[in-house]
N, C-alpha and C positions, 0 to 999 in steps of 0.2 A: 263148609262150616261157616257162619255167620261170626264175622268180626265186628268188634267196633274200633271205626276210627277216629281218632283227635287231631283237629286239625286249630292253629290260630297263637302256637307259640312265639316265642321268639325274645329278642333283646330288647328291654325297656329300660328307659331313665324310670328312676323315682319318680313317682307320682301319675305318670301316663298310664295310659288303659291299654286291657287287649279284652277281646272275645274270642272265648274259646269255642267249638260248635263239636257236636259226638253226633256220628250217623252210624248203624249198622251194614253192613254191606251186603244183609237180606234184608228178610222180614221177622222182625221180634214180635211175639204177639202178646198183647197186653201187658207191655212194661207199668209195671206197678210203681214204680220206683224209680229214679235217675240218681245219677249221684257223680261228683268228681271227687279226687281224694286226692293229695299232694304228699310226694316223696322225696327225701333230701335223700342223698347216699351215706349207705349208712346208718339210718335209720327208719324206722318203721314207718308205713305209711296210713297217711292222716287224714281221715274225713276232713271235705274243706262246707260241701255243701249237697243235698239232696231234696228231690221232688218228688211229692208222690202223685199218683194222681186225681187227687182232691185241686193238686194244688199248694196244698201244704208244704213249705219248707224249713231246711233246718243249717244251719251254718255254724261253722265252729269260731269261738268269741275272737278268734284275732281278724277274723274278716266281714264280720257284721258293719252294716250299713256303707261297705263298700263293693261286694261281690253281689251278684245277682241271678240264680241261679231259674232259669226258662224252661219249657220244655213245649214243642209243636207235635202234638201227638199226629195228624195229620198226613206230618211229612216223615214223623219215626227221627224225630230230632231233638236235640237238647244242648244250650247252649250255657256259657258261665259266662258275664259280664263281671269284668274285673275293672274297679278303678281306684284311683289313688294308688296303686302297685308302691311297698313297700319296699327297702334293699334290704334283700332276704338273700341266702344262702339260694343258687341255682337249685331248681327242682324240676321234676317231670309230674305233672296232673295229668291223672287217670281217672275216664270216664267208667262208670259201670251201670249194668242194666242187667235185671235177675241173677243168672249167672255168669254171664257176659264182662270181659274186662276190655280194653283198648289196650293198644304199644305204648300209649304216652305221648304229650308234646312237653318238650323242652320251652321250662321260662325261667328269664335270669333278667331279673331288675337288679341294675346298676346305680350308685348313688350320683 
């Protein structure tokens, strides 16, 4: 059964970047859509950013014109470019594709 995995979490100061990257571990066919979503425990989880494939994306307003959300149809990839990392409460983002979720990677920016 084809997973997706997230790979590119980790421990950040304030204000450092990470890249997140989501690969399937087959083959997805015609992902329409990409998208990461962020989860604190505890509560619901949160559209961060999504691509379609036009191209088109959409970000939810606390991470505008810092996240940057890619996708390499090519190689069946799709990556989140995160900067300026705010000190937010630890979360796990999760990649998703049609019906498709990942495990999550763990980030936790520190002030």
């Amino acid at each position: 059964q084809v997973q997706l995995v997230e790979s590119g979490g980790g421990s950040v100061q304030a204000g450092e970047s990470l890249l997140l990257s989501c690969a399937p571990t087959g083959t997805i066919y015609n992902v329409f859509t990409w998208g990461w979503y962020r989860q604190v425990p505890g509560q619901n989880r949160q559209m961060v950013a999504t691509i379609n494939k036009s191209g088109d994306t959409n970000y939810a307003d606390s991470v505008v014109g810092r996240f940057t959300i890619s996708r390499d149809d090519a190689k069946d990839k799709n990556y989140l470019q995160m900067n300026h990392l705010s000190p937010v409460n630890p979360a796990v983002y999760y990649c998703s594709a049609c019906t498709y979720w990942g495990q999550g990677t763990q980030v936790t920016v520190s002030s």
